[in-house]
N, C-alpha and C positions, 0 to 999 in steps of 0.2 A: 504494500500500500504506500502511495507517495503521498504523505503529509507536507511532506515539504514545499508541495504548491503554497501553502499559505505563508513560507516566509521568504520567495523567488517570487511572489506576482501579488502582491497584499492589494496592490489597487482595485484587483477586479470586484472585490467585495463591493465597492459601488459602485464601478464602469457598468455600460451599457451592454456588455457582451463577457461571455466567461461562466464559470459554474456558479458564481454568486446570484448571477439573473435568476437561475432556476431557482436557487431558493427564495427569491425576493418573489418574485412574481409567480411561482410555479405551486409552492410549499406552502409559504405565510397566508397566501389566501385560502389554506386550508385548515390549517393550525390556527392560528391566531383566533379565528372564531370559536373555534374549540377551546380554546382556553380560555378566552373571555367569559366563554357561556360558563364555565367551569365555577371560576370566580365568582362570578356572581351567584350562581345557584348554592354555593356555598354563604353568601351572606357577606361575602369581603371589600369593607372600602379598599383599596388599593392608596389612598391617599397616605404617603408616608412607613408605608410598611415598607419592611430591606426583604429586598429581594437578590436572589447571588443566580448570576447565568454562569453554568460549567461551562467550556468551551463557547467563548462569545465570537471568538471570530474578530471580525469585521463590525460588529454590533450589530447584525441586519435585523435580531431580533433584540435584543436587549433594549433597542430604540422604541419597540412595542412597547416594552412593557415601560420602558419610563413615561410615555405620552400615556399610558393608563393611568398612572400617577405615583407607581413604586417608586421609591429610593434603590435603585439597582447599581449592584456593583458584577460586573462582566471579569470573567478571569478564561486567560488561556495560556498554552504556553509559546505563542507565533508574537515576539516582539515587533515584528512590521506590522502584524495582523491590528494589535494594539494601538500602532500612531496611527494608522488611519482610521480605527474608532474613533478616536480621540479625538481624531480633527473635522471629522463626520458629526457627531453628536455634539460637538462647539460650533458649528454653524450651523445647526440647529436650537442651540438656543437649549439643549439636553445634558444637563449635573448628571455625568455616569461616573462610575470612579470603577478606572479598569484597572485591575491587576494581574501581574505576570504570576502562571502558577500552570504548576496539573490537577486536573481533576482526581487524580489516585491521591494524592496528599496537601490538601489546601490549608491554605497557611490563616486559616481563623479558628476563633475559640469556638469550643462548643456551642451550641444552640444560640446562634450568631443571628440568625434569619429566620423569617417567616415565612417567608417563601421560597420557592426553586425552581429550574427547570436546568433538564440536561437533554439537549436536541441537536442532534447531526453531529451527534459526538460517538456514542456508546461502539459502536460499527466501526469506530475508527481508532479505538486502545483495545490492547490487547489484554489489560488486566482492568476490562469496566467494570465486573464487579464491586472493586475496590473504590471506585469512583460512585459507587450506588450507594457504597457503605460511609464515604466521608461526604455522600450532600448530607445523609441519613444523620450525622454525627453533628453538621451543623445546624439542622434545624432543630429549632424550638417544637415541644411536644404539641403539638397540632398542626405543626407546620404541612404548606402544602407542596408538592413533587409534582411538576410536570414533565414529560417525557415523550422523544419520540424516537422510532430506529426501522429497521428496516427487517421483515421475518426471513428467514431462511429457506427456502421454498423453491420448486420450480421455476415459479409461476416468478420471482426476483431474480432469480439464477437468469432469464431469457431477460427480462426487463430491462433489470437495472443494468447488468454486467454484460451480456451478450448483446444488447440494441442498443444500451445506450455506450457504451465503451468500445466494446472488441470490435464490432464488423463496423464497418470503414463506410458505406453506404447510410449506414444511419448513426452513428458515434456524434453524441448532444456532449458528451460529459471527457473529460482527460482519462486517457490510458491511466489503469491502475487506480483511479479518484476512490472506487471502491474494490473488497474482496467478500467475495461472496462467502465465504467458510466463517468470515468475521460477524456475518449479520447474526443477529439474534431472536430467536425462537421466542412469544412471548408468553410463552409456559415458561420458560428460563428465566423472561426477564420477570415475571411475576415471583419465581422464587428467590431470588435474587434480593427482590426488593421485601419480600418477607422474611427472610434471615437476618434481614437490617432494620428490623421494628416500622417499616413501611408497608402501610397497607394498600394496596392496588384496589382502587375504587371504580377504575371503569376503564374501558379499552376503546376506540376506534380506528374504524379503518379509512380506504379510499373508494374513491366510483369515479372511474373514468366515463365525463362527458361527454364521450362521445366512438363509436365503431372504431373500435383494434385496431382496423387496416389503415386506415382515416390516419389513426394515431400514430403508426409507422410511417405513413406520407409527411406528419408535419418532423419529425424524426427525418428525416431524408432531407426534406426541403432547406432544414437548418444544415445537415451537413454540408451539403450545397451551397452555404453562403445565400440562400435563395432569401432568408429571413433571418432575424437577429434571436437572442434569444428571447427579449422582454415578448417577442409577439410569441417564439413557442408557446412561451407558459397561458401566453391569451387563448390559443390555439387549443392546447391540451384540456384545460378546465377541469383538474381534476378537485372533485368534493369528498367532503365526508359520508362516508358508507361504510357499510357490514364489512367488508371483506380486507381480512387482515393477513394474505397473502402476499402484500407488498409492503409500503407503508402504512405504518398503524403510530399512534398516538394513545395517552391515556394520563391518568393521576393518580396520585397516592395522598396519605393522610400520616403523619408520623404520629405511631402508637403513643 
């Protein structure tokens, strides 16, 4: 797996083209309601609570959750990934306070936050358990855990790895971006998060918007240069749905 994309090309996190598109325009408009809805069905002003993003990245989501009105503090270990947060979420007018760190040993005290999420990370350490186990340790006893990854499955093995990466006619995403033997089951990730006093309160998956074949054509078009990415993800449309043979999402509750 090259991680090292994100400290050789940190800008793409807010360029117009690159793997960061897909997640802005592709992902977030799937997620992000999903955790709002989360939020609030649980009763949570957001105004002032600390919030910690494991792997923030580029901030593409961390910026969410600060315009909901968290205190969020972003940690990752890509120091270029970090100046460009920085200098992203200061011209926007967004108090983030990123720090350099791994998600397997984060550098706060116990039960530090009230809230969490660890998204488009877990797929991509090799010991995320341990990263399940230290958001687990810093949050506060009701704190809430959001979460997303990618299931282990056929139906991802062709997806994510085979269409969007390996064959050359439709490749959306960088050689090696993901490995498929990395993704996680979320029977796993559910035990996972039960052996760390995290209780898994609900699961979701995706629905692709539109005919398979349709969805290999916009997949093509972009290899092609024919489109950029912000229009794939217009293209794709993928929602929230049952089927959690691809990406799936969900939250917890610390015991």
């Amino acid at each position: 797996m090259d991680n090292g994309i994100y400290d050789r090309a940190p800008e793409l996190w807010w360029a117009d083209h690159g793997f960061a598109v897909f997640l802005r325009a592709w992902v977030n408009p799937w997620r992000v309601p999903y955790f709002k809805r989360v939020i609030a069905e649980r009763g949570l002003d957001p105004r002032g609570l600390s919030f910690l993003e494991v792997g923030c990245g580029g901030g593409i989501l961390s910026e969410e959750f600060a315009v909901m009105g968290f205190a969020v503090t972003g940690l990752d270990p890509s120091a270029p990934s970090l100046e460009v947060a920085r200098a992203h979420a200061a011209g926007r007018g967004l108090a983030i306070d990123y720090r350099l760190g791994r998600g397997e040993k984060l550098p706060f005290a116990d039960a530090s936050f009230q809230a969490a999420c660890c998204c488009d990370v877990l797929e991509h350490i090799e010991d995320w358990q341990a990263a399940i186990g230290e958001a687990a340790r810093v949050l506060a006893p009701g704190g809430l855990f959001l979460f997303d990854s990618l299931n282990r499955t056929l139906y991802s093995r062709l997806a994510a790895v085979a269409l969007a990466q390996d064959w050359s006619f439709t490749r959306c995403m960088p050689r090696d971006f993901h490995v498929w033997s990395m993704f996680i089951k979320p029977a796993e990730l559910k035990a996972a998060l039960a052996a760390h006093g995290l209780a898994c309160m609900g699961l979701a998956g995706t629905r692709l918007d539109r005919n398979p074949l349709r969805a290999v054509a916009v997949m093509r078009d972009y290899s092609r240069g024919r489109i950029d990415a912000a229009e794939f993800g217009r293209r794709m449309r993928i929602q929230e749905g049952p089927s959690l043979a691809g990406n799936y999402m969900g939250w917890a509750v610390k015991e």
